[in-house]
C-alpha positions as CSV (number, residue, x, y, z in Angstrom):
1,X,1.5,-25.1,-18.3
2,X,4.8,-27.3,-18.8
3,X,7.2,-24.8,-17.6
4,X,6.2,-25.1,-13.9
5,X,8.7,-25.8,-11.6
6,X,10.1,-25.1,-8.2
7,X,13.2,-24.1,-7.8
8,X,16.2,-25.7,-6.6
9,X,16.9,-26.3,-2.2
10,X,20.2,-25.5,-3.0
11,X,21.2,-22.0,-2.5
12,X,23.0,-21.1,-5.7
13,X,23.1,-17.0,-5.3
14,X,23.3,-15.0,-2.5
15,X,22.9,-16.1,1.0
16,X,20.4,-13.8,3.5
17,X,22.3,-10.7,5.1
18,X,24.5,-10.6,1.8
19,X,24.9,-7.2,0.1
20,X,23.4,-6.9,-3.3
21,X,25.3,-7.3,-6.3
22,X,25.4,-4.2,-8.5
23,X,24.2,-4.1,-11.8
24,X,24.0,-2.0,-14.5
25,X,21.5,-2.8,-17.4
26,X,19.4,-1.2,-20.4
27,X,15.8,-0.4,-19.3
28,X,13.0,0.0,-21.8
29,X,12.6,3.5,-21.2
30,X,15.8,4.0,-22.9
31,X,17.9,4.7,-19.7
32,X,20.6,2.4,-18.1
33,X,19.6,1.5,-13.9
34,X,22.2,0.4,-11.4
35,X,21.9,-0.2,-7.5
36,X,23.3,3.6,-7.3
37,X,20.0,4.9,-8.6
38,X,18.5,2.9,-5.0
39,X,20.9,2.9,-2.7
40,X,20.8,5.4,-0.5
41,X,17.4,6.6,-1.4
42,X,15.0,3.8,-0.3
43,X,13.9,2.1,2.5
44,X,13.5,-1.5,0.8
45,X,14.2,-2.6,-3.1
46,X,12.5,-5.4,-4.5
47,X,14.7,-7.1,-7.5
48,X,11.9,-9.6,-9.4
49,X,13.6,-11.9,-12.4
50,X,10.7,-11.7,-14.4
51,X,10.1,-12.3,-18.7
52,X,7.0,-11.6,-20.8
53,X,6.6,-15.4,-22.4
54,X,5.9,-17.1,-18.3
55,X,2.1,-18.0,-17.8
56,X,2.9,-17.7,-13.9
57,X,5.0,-14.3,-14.3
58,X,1.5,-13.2,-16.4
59,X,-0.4,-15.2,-13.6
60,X,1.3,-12.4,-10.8
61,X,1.9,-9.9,-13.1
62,X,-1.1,-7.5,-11.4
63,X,0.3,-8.5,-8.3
64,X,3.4,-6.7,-8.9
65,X,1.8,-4.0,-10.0
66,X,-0.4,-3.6,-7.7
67,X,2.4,-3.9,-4.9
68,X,4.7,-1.4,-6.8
69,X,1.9,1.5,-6.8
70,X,1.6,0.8,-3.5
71,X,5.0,0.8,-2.1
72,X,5.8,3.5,-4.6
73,X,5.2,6.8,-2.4
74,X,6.5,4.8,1.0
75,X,10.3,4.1,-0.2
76,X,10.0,0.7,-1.5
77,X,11.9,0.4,-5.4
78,X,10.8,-2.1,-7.7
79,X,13.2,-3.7,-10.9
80,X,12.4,-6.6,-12.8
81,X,15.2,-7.9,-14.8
82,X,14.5,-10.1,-17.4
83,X,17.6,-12.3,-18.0
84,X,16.2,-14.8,-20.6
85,X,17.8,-16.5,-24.2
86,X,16.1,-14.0,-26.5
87,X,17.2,-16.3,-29.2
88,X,14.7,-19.4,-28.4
89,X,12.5,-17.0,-26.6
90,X,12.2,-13.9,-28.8
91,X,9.0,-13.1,-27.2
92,X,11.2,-12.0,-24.3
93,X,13.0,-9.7,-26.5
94,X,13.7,-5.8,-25.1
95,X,11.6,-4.7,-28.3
96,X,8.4,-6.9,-26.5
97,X,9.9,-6.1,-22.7
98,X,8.7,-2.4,-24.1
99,X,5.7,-3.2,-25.4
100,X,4.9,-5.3,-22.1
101,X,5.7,-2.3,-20.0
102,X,3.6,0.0,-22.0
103,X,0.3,-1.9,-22.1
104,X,0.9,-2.9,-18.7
105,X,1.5,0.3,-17.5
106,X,4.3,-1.0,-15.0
107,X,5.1,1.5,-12.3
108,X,8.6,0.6,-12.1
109,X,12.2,0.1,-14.3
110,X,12.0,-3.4,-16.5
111,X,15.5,-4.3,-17.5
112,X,17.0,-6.7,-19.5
113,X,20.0,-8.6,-18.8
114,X,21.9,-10.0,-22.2
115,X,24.7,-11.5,-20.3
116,X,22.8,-13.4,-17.6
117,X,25.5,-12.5,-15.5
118,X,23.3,-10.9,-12.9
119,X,20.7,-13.3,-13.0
120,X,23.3,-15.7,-11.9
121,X,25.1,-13.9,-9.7
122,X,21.8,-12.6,-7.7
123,X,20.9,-16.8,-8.0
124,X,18.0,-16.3,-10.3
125,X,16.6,-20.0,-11.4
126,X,13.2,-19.5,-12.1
127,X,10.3,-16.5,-13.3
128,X,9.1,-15.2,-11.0
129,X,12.1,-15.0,-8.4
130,X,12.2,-12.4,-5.6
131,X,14.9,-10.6,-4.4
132,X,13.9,-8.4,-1.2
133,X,16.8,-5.8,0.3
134,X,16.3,-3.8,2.7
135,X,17.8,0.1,3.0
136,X,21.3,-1.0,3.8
137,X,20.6,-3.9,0.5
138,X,21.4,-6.1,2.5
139,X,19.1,-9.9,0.9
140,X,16.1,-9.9,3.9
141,X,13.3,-11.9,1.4
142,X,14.1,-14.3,-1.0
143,X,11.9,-16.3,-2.9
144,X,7.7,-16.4,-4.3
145,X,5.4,-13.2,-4.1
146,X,2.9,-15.1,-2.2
147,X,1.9,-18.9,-1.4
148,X,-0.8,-19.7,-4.2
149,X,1.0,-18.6,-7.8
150,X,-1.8,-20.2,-9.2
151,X,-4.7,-18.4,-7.9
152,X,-4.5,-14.8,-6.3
153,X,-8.0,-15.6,-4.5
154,X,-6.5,-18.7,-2.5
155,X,-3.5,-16.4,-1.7
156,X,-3.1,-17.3,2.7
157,X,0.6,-16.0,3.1
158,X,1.5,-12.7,1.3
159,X,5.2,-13.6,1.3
160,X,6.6,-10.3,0.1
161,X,3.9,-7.5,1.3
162,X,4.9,-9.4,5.0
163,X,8.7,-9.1,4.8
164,X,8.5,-5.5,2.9
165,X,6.1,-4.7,6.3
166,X,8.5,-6.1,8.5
167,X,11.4,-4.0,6.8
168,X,9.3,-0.8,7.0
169,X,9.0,-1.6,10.6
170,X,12.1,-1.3,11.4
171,X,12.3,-5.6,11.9
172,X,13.8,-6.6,9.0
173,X,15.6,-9.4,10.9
174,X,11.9,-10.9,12.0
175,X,10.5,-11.8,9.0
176,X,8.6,-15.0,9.4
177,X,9.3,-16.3,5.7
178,X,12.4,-14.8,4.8
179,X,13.4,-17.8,2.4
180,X,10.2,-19.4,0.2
181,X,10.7,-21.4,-2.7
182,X,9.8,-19.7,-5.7
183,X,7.5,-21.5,-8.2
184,X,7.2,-20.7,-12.5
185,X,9.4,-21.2,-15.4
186,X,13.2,-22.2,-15.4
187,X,15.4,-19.1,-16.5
188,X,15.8,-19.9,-19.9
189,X,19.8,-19.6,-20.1
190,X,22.2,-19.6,-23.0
């Protein structure tokens, strides 16, 4: 799988503690999502730049699920955004971001971002790229789902199950990982 990467050291979004970014973007269900529908209403929101063409997004794809039914009922909001060129990458396109969502059955919004604006503004670089905020949105996790995108059975640290833990906790200043470096395919930009 060519695409693989890790991203960047450098911190090119936002910096833990910061508030999160608003957005407002298209969903597949037809409705448009911002950080209003969230704010205010849950205990933690998880923000995953995610696409349908990435073998490693299709690698953790279950495990997203899986996490979003079962955070769903204890406060915790999921998003993916997809942000990539739909031109190069029509696979990506919000016509197949539907279809995706359907067979998949995804338990939470998938929304596309045509601008890439809030891709780069939340410092997106690679698919899959976590976003964790806690009730205030203020940025507590950033980074991979887990430490083995590879292989869900070697899986040793579950990244974000541990932080979105620590945030339900009440200790969402004690996470142990707060900043892993995500691994999978570049954002595939303009």
């Amino acid at each position: 799988m060519p695409c693989k990467q890790s991203a960047s050291t450098e911190n090119v979004g936002l910096d833990l503690g910061q508030t999160a970014p608003d957005f407002n973007l298209p969903g597949v269900d037809g409705k448009n999502y911002s950080l209003d529908d969230f704010k205010g209403k849950m205990k933690a929101l998880v923000v995953i730049f995610s696409c349908n063409h990435c073998p490693y997004v299709i690698k953790t794809e279950e495990r997203m699920i899986a996490l979003g039914n079962e955070y769903i009922n204890k406060g915790v909001g999921f998003v993916l955004i997809s942000a990539n060129d739909i031109i190069n990458y029509p696979q990506d396109s919000p016509e197949n971001m539907k279809k995706r969502a359907a067979q998949k059955g995804f338990p939470f919004p998938y929304l596309y971002n045509e601008t890439q604006d809030v891709a780069r503004t939340y410092g997106a670089q690679v698919t899959p790229h976590v976003f964790l905020f806690d009730g205030d949105m203020k940025l507590r996790y950033r980074g991979a789902i887990d430490d083995d995108i590879d292989n869900p059975s070697r899986v040793k640290v579950t990244y974000l199950r541990d932080a979105i833990e620590a945030i339900l906790s009440g200790a969402p200043t004690e996470i142990k990982y707060a900043d892993t470096r995500p691994v999978g395919c570049s954002v595939k930009w303009k």
